[in-house]
C-alpha positions in Angstrom: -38.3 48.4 -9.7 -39.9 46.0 -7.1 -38.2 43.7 -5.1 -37.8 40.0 -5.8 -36.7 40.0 -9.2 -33.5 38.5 -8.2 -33.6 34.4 -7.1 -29.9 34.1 -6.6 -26.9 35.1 -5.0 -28.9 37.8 -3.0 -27.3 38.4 0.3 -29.9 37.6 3.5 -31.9 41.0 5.0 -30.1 40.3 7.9 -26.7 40.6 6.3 -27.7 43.5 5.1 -29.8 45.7 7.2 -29.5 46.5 11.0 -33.0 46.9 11.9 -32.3 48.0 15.6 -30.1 51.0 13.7 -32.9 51.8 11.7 -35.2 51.7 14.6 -33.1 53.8 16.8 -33.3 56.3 14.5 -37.1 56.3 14.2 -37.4 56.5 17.3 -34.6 59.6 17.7 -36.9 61.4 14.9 -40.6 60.9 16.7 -38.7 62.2 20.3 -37.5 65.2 18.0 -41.0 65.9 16.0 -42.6 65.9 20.1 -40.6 68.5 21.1 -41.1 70.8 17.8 -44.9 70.3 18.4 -45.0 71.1 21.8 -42.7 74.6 21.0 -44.8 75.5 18.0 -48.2 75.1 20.3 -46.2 77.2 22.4 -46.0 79.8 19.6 -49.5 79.1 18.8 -50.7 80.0 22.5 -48.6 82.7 22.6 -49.7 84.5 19.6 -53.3 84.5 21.5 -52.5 85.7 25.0 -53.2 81.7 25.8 -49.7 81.0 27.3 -49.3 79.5 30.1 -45.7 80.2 31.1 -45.3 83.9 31.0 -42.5 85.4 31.8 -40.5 82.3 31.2 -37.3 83.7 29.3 -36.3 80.3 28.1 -39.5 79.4 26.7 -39.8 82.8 25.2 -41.3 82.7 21.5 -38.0 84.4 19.7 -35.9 81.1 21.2 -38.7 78.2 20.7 -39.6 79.4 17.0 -35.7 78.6 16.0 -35.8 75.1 18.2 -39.1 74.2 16.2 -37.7 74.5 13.0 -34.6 72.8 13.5 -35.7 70.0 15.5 -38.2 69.5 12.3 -35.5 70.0 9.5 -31.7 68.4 11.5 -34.2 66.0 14.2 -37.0 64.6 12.9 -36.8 64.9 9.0 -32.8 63.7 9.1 -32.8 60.8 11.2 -36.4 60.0 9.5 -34.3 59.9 6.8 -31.3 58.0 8.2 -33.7 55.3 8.8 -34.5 54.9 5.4 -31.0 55.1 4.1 -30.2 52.2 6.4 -32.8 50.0 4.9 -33.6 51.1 1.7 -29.9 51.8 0.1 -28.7 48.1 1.0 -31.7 46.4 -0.3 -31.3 48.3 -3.5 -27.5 48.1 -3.9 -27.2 44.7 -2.5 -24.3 45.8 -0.1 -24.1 46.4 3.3 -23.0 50.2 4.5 -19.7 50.9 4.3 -19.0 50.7 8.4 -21.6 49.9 10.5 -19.6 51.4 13.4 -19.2 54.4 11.4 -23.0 54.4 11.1 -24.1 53.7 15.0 -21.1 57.0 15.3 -23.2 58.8 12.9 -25.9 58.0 14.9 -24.9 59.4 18.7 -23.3 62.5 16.7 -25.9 63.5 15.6 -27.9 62.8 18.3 -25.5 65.1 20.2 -25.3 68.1 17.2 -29.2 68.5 17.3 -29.4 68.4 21.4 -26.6 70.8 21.3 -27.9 73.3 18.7 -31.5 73.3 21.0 -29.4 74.0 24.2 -27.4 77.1 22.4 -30.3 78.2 20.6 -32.0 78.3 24.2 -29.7 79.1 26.7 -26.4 80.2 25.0 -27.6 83.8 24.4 -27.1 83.6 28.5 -23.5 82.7 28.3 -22.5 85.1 25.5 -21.5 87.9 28.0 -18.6 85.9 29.6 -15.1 87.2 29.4 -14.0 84.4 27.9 -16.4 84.6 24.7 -14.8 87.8 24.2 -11.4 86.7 24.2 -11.4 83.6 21.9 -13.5 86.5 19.1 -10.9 88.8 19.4 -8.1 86.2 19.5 -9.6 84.8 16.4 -11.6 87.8 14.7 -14.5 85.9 14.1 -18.3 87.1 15.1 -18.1 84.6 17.8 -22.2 83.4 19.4 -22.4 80.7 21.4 -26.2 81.2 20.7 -28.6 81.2 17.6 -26.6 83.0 14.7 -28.3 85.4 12.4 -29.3 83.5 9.4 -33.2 81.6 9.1 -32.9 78.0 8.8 -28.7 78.4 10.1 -29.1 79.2 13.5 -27.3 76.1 14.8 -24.1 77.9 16.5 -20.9 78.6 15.5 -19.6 75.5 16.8 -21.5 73.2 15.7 -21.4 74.0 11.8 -18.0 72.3 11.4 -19.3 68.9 13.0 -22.3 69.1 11.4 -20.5 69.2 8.2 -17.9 65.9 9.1 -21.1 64.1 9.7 -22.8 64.6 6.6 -19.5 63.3 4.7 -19.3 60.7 6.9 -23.2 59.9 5.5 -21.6 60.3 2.4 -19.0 58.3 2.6 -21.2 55.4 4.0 -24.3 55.0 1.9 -22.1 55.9 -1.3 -19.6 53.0 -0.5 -22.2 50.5 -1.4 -24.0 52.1 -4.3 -20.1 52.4 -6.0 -19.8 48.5 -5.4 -23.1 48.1 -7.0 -23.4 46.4 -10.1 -26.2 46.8 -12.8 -28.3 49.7 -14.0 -28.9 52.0 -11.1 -32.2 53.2 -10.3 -33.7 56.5 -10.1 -33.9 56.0 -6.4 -30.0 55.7 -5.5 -29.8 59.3 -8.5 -32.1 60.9 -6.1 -30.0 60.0 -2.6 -26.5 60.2 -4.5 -27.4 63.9 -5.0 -28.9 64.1 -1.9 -25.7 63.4 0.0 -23.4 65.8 -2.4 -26.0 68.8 -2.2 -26.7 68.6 1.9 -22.9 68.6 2.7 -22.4 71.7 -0.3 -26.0 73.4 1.0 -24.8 73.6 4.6 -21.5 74.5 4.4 -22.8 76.9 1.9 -25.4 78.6 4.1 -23.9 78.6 7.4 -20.1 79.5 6.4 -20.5 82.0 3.8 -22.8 84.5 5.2 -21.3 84.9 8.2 -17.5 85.3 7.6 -16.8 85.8 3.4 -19.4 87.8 2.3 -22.1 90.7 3.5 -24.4 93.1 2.2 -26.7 92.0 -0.4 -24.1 89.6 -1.6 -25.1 87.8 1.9 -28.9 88.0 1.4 -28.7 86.5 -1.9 -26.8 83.7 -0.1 -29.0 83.4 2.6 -32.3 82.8 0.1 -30.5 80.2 -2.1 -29.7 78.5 1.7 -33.7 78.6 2.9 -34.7 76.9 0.0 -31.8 75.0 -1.0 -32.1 73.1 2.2 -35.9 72.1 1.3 -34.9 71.2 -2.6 -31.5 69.9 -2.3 -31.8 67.9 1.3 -35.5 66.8 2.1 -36.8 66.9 -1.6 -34.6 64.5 -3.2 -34.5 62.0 -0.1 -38.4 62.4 -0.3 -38.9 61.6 -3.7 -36.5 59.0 -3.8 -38.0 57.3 -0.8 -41.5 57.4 -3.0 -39.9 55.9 -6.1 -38.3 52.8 -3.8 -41.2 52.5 -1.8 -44.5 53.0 -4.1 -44.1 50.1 -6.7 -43.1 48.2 -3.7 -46.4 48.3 -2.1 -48.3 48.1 -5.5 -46.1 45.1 -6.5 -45.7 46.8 -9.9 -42.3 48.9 -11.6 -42.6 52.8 -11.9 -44.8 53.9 -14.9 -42.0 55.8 -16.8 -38.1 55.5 -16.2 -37.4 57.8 -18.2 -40.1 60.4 -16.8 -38.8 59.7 -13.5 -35.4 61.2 -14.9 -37.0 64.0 -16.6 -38.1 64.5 -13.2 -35.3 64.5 -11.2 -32.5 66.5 -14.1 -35.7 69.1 -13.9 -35.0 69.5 -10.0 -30.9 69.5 -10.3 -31.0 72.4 -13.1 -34.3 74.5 -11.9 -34.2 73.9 -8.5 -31.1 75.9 -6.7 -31.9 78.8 -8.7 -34.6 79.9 -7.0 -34.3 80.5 -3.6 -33.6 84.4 -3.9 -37.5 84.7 -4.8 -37.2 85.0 -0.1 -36.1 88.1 -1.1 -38.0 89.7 -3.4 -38.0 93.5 -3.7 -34.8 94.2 -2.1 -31.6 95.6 -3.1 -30.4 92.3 -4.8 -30.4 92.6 -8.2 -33.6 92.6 -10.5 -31.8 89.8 -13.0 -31.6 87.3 -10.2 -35.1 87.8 -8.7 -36.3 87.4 -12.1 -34.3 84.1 -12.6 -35.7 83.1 -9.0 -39.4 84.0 -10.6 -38.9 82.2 -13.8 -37.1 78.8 -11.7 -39.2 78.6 -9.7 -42.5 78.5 -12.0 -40.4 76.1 -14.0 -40.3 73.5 -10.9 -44.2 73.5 -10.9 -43.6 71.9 -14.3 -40.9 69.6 -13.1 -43.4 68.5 -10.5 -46.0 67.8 -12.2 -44.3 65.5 -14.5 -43.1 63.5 -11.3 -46.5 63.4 -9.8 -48.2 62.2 -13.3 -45.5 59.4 -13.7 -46.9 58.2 -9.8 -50.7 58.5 -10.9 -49.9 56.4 -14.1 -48.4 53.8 -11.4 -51.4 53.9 -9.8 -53.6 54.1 -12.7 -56.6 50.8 -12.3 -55.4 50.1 -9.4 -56.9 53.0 -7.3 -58.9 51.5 -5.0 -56.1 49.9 -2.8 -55.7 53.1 -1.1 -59.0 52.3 1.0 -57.2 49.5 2.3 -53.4 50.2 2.3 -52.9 53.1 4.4 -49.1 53.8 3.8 -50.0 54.1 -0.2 -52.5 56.1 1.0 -50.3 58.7 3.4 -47.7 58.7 0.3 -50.2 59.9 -2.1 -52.2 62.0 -0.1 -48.6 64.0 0.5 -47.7 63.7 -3.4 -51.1 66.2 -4.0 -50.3 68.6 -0.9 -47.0 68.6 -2.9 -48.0 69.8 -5.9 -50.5 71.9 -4.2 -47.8 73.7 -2.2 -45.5 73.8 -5.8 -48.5 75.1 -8.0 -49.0 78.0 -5.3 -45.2 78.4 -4.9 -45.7 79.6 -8.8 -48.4 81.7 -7.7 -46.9 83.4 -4.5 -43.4 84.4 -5.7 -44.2 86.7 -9.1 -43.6 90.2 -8.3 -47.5 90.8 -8.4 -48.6 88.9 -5.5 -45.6 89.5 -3.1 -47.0 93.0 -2.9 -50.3 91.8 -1.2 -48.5 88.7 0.8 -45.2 88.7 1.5 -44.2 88.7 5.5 -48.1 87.9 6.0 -48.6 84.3 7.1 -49.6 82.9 3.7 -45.7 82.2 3.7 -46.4 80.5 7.0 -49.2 78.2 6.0 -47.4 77.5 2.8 -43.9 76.4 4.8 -46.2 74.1 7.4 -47.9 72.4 4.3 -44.6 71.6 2.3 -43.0 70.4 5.7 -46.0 68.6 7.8 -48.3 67.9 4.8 -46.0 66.5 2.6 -42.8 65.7 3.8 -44.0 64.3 7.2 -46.8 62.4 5.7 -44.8 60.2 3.4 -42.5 60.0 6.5 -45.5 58.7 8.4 -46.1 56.3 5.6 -42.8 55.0 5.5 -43.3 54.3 9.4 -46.6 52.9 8.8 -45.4 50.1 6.5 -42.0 49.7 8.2 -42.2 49.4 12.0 -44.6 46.2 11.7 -41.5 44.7 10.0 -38.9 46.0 12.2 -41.0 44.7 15.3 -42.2 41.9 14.0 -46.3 41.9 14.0 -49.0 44.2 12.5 -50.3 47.5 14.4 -52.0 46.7 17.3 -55.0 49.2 16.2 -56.1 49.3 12.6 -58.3 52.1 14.5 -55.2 54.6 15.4 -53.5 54.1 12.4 -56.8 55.5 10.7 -57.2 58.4 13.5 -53.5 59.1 12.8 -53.8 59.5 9.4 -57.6 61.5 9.2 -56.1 64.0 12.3 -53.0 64.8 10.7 -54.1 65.6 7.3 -57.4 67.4 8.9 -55.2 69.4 10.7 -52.7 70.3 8.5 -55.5 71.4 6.0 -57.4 73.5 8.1 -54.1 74.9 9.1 -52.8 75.7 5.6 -56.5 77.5 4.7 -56.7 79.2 8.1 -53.5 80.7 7.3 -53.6 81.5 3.5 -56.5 83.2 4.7 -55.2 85.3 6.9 -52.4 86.1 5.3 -54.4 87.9 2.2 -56.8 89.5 5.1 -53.5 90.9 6.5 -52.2 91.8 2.7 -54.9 94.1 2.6 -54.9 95.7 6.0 -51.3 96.6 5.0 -51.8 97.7 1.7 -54.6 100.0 2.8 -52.6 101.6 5.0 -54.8 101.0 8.0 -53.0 101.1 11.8 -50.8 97.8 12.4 -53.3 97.4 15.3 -56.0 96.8 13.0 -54.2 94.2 11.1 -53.3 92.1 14.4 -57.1 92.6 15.4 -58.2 91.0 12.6 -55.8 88.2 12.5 -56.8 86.9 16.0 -59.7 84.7 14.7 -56.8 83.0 12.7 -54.7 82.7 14.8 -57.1 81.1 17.3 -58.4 78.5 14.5 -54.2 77.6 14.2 -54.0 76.5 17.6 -56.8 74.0 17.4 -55.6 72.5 14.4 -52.1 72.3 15.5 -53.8 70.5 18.5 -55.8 68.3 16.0 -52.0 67.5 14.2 -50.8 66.7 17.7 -53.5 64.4 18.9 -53.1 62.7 15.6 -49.5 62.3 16.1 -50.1 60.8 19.9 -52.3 58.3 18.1 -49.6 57.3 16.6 -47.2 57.1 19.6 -50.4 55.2 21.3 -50.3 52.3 18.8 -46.6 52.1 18.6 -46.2 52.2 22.1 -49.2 49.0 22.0 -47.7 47.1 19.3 -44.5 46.9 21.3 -46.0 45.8 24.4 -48.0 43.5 22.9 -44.6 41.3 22.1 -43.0 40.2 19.3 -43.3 37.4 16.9 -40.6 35.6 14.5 -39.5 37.9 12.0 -41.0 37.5 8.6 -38.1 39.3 6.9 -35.2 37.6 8.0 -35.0 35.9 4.8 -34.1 36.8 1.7 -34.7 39.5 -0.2 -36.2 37.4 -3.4 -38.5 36.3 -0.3 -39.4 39.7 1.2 -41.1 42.9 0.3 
């Protein structure tokens, strides 16, 4: 579907998108992916006797992993997201969100449910001896942490589960306002974001409510997998792909090669998908029938991807050479082949036979930072790339930062992923032959070392970035070219 089909009766961009929403939220993601950076160099430098705040409790590597992995997944990747919703789901559906008050609310909420879950991930674990944290548990009964609670990817406390959860139906409730009022056959873009907003809201509740006060035991853990990867499948996947179906034939000024792939595509995720998350949890006590469904899922969503990722490269097919020139295109297919790089070793990495030599190694690490900065951040940064020149109102200031952006960040990210594949089989076999654990963290160090300088590379990338934004803004602001319609408009 590209835009411009329609000549009449089409509602002015203006009516329908609040750019300075969409801009504040940009802007609320790129603070968040700063601070992640900075805490996972931190890590980095820690890892190698390279840090320079010892003895620092609050920037200690136990509290700063947890901040860097939810100010990538609840600051940077949602309001990334939130951005888009606000411009892309009333240029599909022709109708405005459902409140924009409701939306700016949405907006300072959950600004406030991030900054909050960082400040009782860091300092709450200080508070949690006072008298009065004793009472209210035992008043209530309830495992009661005003810092990080004990689930990976649900750390955000206690207290901040239940707003996090009126916030996502709030989302809801606003973006699927507009898409009911639409009329006309609905495109696979609004399938992908109407699941999106029913799975996030069930996901959450499902992952940070259940393990922690209905179930335990192995009951929990099973619970606790289908939450890790539930949150990557059911919340960043489908907004992900259904950013690249609204934005790709956009830019190529041409309609998706297959409809009806692109549904084959997105049923395949909905059925395979939130089966497989137990495969975290591989040769434990859960039992064998589930792991073995978790196996067989997830080798089935290699399959699912690949039919997604052919129906982009028939789009593109004799037309290939525009990604020399257009550099979003160019960040949204570079992240489509880390994708199904990181899916086709997903296959590989969770049969029973290689989780003996790699699991806890950091193979799982390099695979999690190539799926979450090589893909997912990339086509982020490509949605950036071809929006902010129309939100501000005049091209990039620096075709040359834009290209140091991109060649940094997907450097980086590569010789991250590699380093640490590599290490993790080197550290598969230190374990499996039984050697000391010293030997194992000897030999890892060279690793380790090459991370940091390609997280470094990543991060000077990203500053280019900041750099030609911060230029392009200074450098002042033309007439908006898309204040018209949208039959006018791309």
């Amino acid at each position: 579907m590209v835009e411009g089909t329609m000549t009449t009766d089409v509602p002015r961009h203006d009516e329908l998108v609040d750019e300075r929403l969409v801009r504040w939220f940009f802007f609320a993601g790129l603070t968040y992916l700063m601070a992640s950076m900075l805490g996972g160099i931190l890590m980095a430098l820690q890892l190698v006797h390279w840090n320079p705040l010892t003895g620092v409790e609050l920037f200690s590597a136990g509290r700063w992993r947890m901040v860097h992995t939810n100010a990538v997944a609840y600051g940077f990747l949602a309001n990334s997201f939130l951005g888009m919703l606000h411009w892309a789901v009333p240029r599909l559906t022709f109708r405005p969100v459902a409140s924009v008050k409701i939306a700016y609310f949405i907006f300072f909420a959950w600004q406030a449910i991030v900054v909050s879950t960082a400040v009782g991930i860091v300092v709450g674990p200080s508070w949690q001896d006072s008298p009065w944290v004793a009472d209210l548990a035992r008043r209530t009964g309830l495992p009661i942490s005003l810092g990080a609670q004990g689930l990976e990817w649900g750390e955000t406390p206690f207290w901040i589960d239940p707003i996090a959860l009126v916030g996502l139906a709030l989302v809801a409730f606003n973006f699927m306002t507009p898409i009911a009022r639409a009329r006309g056959p609905m495109y696979v873009t609004l399938w992908y974001f109407m699941a999106a907003f029913v799975w996030t809201f069930l996901t959450y509740a499902m992952g940070n409510l259940l393990p922690e006060y209905a179930v335990g035991g192995t009951s929990a853990g099973a619970i606790g997998g289908l939450f890790i990867h539930d949150l990557v499948g059911l919340f960043v996947t489908p907004l992900g792909w259904g950013m690249m179906y609204y934005f790709v034939p956009i830019m190529l000024k041409k309609p998706i090669w297959s409809h009806g792939l692109s549904l084959v595509g997105f049923w395949g995720l909905a059925f395979f998908y939130p089966l497989q998350g137990i495969h975290h949890f591989l040769y434990t006590p859960i039992p064998m029938f589930l792991q073995y469904g978790a196996v067989i899922s997830t080798i089935a969503v290699e399959l699912v991807v690949a039919t997604v990722v052919i129906n982009f490269m028939g789009t593109l097919w004799g037309r290939s050479r525009i990604l020399v020139d257009n550099l979003p295109l160019r960040w949204f297919y570079a992240g489509m082949v880390l994708y199904f790089i990181t899916c086709f070793q997903c296959a590989l990495q969770v049969t029973l036979t290689f989780q003996k030599l790699i699991h806890f190694t950091d193979w799982v690490v390099g695979h999690a930072h190539l799926v979450m900065y090589g893909v997912f951040s990339q086509w982020i940064f490509g949605m950036m790339t071809y929006l902010f020149p129309r939100l501000i109102g005049r091209e990039w200031e620096s075709r040359k930062l834009c290209e140091w952006h991109f060649w940094l960040s997907l450097t980086g990210i590569s010789v991250m992923f590699l380093d640490l594949t590599m290490a993790g089989l080197f550290q598969g076999y230190y374990w499996s032959s039984l050697q000391p654990w010293e030997a194992s963290t000897i030999g890892s160090y060279p690793f380790w070392v090459t991370r940091v300088f390609a997280g470094l590379m990543m991060f000077a990338g990203f500053l280019c970035f900041l750099a030609n934004l911060r230029a392009t803004f200074a450098a002042g602001r033309r007439p908006a070219t898309a204040s018209g319609s949208l039959a006018a408009s791309v």
